[in-house]
MMTF fields as JSON, N, C-alpha, C and O atoms, coordinates in Angstrom:
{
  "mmtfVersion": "1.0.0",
  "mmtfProducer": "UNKNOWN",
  "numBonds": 327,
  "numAtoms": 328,
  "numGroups": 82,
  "numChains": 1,
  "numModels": 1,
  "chainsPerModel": [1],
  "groupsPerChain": [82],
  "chainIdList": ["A"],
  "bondAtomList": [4, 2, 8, 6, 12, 10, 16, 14, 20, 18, 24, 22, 28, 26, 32, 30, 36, 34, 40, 38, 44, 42, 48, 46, 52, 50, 56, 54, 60, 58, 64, 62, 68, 66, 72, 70, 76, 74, 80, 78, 84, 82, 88, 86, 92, 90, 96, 94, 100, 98, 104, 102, 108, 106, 112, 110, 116, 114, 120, 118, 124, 122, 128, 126, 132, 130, 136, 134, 140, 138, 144, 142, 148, 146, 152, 150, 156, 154, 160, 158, 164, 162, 168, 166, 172, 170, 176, 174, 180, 178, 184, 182, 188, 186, 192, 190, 196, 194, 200, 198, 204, 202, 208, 206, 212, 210, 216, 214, 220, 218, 224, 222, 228, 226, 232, 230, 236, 234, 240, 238, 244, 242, 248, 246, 252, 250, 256, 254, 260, 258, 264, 262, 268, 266, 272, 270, 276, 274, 280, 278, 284, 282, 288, 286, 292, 290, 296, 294, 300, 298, 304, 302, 308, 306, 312, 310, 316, 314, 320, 318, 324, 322],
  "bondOrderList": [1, 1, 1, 1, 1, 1, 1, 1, 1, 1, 1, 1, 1, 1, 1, 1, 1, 1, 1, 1, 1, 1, 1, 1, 1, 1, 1, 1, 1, 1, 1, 1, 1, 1, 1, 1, 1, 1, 1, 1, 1, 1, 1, 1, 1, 1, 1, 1, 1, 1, 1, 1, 1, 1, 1, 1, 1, 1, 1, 1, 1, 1, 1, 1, 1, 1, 1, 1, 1, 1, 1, 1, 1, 1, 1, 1, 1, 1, 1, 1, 1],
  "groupList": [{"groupName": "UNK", "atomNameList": ["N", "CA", "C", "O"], "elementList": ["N", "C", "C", "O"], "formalChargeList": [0, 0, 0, 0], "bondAtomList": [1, 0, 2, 1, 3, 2], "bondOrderList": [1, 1, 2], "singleLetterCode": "X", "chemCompType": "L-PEPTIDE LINKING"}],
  "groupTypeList": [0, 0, 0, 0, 0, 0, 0, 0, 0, 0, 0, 0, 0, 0, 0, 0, 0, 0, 0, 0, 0, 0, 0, 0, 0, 0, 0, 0, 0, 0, 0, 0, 0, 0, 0, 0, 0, 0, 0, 0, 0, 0, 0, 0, 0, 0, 0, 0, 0, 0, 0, 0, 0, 0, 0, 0, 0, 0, 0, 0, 0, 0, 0, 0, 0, 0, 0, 0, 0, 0, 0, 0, 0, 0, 0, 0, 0, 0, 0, 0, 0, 0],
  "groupIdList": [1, 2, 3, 4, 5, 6, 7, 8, 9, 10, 11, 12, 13, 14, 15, 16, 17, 18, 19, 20, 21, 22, 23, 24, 25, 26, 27, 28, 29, 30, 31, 32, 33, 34, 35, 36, 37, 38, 39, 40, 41, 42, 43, 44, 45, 46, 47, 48, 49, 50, 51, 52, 53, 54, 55, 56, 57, 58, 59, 60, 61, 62, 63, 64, 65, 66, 67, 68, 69, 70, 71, 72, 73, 74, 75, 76, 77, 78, 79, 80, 81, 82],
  "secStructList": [7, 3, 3, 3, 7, 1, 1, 1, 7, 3, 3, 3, 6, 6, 6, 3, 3, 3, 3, 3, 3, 2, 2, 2, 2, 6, 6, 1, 2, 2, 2, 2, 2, 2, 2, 2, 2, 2, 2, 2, 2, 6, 7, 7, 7, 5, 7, 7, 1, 1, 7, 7, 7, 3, 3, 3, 3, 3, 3, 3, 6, 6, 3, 3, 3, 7, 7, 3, 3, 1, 1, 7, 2, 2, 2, 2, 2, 2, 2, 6, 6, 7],
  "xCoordList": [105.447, 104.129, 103.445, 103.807, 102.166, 101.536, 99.832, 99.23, 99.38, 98.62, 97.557, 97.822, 96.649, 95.828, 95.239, 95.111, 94.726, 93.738, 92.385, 91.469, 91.936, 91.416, 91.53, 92.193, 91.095, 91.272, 92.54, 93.149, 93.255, 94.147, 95.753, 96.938, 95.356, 96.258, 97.007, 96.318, 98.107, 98.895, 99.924, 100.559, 100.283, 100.719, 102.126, 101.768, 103.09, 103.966, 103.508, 103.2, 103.671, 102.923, 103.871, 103.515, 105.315, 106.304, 106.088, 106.352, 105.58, 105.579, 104.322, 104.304, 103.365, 102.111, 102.369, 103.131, 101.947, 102.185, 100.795, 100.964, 99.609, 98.697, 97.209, 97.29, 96.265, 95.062, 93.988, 93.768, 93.243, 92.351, 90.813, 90.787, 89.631, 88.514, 88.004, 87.754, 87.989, 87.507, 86.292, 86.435, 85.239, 84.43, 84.464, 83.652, 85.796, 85.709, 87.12, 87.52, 87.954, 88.971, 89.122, 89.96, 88.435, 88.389, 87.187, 86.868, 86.777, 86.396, 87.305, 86.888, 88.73, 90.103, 90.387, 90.292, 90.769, 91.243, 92.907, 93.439, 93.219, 94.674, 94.796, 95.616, 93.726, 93.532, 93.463, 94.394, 92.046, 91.998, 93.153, 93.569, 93.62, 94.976, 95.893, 96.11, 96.414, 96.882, 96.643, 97.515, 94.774, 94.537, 94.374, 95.362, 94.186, 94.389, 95.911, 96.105, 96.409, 97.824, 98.237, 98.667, 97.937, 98.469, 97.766, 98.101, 96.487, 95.91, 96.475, 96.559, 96.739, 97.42, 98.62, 99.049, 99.28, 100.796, 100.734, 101.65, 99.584, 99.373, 99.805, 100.076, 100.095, 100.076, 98.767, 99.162, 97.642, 96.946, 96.183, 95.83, 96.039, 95.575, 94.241, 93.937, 93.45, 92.096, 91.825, 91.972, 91.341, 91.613, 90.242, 89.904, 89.256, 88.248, 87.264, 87.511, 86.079, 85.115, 83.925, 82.985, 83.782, 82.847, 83.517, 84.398, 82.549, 82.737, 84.372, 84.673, 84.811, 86.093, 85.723, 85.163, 86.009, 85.898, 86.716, 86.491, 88.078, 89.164, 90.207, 90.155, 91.116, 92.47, 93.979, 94.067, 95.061, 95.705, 97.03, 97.274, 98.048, 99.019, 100.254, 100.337, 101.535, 102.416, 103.43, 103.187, 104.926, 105.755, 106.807, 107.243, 107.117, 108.712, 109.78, 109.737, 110.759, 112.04, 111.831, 112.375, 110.994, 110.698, 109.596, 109.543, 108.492, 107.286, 106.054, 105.858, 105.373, 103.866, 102.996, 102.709, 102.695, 100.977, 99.887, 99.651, 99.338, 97.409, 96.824, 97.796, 96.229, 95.669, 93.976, 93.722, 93.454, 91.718, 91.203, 91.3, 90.539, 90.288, 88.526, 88.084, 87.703, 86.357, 86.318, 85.277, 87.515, 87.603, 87.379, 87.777, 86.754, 86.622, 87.94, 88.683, 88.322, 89.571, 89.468, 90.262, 89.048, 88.331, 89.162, 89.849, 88.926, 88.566, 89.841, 90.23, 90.836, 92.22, 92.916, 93.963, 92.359, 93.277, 93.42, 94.416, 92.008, 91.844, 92.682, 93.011, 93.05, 93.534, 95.048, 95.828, 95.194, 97.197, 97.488, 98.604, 96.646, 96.684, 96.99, 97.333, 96.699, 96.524, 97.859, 97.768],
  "yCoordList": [118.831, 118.334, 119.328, 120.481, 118.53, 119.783, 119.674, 118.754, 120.962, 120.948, 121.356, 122.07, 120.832, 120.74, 121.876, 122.094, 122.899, 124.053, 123.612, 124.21, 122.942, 123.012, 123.089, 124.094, 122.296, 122.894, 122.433, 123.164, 121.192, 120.492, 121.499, 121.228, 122.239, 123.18, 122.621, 122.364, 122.553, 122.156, 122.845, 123.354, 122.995, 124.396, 123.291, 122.263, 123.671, 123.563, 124.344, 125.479, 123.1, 123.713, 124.934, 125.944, 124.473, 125.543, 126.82, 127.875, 126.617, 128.223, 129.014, 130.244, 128.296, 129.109, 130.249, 129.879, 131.323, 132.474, 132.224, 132.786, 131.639, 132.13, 131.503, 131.484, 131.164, 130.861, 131.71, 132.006, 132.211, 133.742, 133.469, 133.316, 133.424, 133.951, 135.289, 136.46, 134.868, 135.708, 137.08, 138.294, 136.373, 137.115, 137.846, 138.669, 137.282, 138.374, 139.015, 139.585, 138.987, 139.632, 140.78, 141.654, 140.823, 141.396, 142.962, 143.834, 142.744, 143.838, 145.187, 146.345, 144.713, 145.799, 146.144, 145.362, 147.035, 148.018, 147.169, 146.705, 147.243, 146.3, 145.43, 145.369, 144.287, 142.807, 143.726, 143.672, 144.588, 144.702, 145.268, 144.567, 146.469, 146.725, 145.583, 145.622, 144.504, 143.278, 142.669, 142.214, 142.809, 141.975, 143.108, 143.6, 143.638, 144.544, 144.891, 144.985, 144.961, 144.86, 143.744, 143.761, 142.644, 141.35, 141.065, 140.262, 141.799, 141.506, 142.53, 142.126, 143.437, 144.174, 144.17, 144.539, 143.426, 142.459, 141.884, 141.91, 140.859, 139.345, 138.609, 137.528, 138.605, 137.75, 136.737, 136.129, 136.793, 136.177, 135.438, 135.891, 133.494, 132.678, 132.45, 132.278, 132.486, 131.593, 130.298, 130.092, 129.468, 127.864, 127.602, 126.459, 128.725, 128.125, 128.409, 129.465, 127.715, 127.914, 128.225, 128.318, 128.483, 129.034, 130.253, 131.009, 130.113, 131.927, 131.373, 130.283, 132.26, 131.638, 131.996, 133.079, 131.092, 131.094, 131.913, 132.744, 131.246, 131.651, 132.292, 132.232, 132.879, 133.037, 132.409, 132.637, 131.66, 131.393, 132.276, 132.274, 133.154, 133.829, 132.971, 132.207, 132.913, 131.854, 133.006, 134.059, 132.496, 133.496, 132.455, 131.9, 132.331, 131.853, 132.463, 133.257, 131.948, 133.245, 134.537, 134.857, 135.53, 136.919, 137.03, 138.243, 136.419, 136.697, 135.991, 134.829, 136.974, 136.028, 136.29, 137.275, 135.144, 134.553, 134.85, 134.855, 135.064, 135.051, 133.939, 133.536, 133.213, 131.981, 132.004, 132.17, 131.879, 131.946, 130.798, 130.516, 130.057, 128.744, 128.805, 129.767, 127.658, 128.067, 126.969, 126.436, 126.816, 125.139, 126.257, 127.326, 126.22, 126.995, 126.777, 125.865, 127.996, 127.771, 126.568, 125.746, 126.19, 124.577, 123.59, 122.742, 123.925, 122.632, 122.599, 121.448, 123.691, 123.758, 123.376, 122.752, 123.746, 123.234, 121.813, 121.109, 121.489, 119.878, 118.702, 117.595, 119.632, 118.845, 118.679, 117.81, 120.057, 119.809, 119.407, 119.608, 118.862, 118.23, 116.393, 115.695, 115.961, 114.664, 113.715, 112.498],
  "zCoordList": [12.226, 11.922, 10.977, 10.742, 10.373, 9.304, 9.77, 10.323, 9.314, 9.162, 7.792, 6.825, 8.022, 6.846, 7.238, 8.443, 6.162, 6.258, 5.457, 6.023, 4.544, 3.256, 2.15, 1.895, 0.83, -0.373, -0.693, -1.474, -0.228, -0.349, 0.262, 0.07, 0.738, 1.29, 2.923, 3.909, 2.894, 4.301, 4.553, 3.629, 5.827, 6.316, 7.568, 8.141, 7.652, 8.719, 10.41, 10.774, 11.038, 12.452, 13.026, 13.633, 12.602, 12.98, 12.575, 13.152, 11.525, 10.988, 11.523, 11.548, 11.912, 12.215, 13.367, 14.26, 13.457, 14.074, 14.982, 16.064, 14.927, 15.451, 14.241, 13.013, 14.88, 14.625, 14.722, 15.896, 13.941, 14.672, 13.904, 12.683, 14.666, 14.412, 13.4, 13.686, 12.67, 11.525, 11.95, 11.812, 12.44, 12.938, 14.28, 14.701, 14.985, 16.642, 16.553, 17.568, 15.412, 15.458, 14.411, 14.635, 13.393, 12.661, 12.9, 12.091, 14.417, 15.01, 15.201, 15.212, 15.357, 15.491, 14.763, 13.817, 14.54, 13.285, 13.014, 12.005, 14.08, 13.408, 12.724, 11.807, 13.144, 12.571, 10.883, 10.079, 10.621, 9.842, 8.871, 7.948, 9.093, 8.833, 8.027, 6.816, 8.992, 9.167, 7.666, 6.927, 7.317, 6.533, 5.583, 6.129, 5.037, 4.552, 3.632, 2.42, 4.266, 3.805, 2.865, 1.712, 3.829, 3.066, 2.116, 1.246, 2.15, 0.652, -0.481, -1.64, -0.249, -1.114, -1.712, -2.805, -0.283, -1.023, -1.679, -2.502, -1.879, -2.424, -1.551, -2.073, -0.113, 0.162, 1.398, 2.393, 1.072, 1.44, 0.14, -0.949, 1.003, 0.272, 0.87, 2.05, -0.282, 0.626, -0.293, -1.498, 0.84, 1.003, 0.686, 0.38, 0.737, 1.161, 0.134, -0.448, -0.333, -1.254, -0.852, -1.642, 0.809, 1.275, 1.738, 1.329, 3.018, 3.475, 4.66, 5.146, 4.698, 5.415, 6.842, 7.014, 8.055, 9.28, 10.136, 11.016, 9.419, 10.076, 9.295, 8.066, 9.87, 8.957, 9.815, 11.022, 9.133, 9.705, 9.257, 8.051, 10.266, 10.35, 10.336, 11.298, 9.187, 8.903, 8.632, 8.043, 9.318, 8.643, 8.798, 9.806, 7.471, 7.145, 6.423, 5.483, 7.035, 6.711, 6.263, 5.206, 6.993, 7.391, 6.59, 6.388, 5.886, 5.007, 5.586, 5.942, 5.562, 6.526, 5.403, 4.723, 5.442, 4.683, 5.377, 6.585, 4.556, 5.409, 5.186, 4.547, 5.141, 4.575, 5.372, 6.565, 4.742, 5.404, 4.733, 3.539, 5.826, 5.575, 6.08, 6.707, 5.695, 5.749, 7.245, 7.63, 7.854, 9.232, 9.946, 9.483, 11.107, 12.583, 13.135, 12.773, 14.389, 14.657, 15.624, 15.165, 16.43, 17.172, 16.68, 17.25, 15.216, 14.719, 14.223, 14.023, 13.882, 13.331, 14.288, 14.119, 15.649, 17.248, 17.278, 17.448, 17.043, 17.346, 16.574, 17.001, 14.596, 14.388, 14.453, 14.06, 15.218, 15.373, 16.565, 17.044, 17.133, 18.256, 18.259, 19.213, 16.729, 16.541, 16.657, 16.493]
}
């Protein structure tokens, strides 16, 4: 199944590592780290044309994406639930 992030962007449910709150995770130095990194790799996408809510964690065949989307994580649950 897929999911939609925003910004015409869709993501494989298999691959998702994890759904995370932007604003209560990014309190840890790891998260930050985390993001941090992957921005320096290049590998984080943002989906979003506002302020991003969330970020979603994707790793296929050993490479993880960042992807930050402006959807609440709620609302990313609700729709891979459909």
């Amino acid at each position: 199944m897929y999911l939609h992030l925003g910004q015409d962007t869709v993501v494989n449910t298999d691959h998702i590592v994890g759904v995370f709150d932007l604003d209560n995770t990014t309190v840890s130095k790891h998260t930050r780290a985390l993001l941090t990194r992957a921005q320096q790799e290049g590998r984080v996408v943002n989906v979003s044309s506002e302020l991003p809510k969330s970020f979603i964690l994707c790793a296929e065949a050993g490479v993880e994406t960042v992807y930050l989307s402006q959807l609440a994580p709620v609302t990313l649950l609700k729709r891979s639930k459909l």
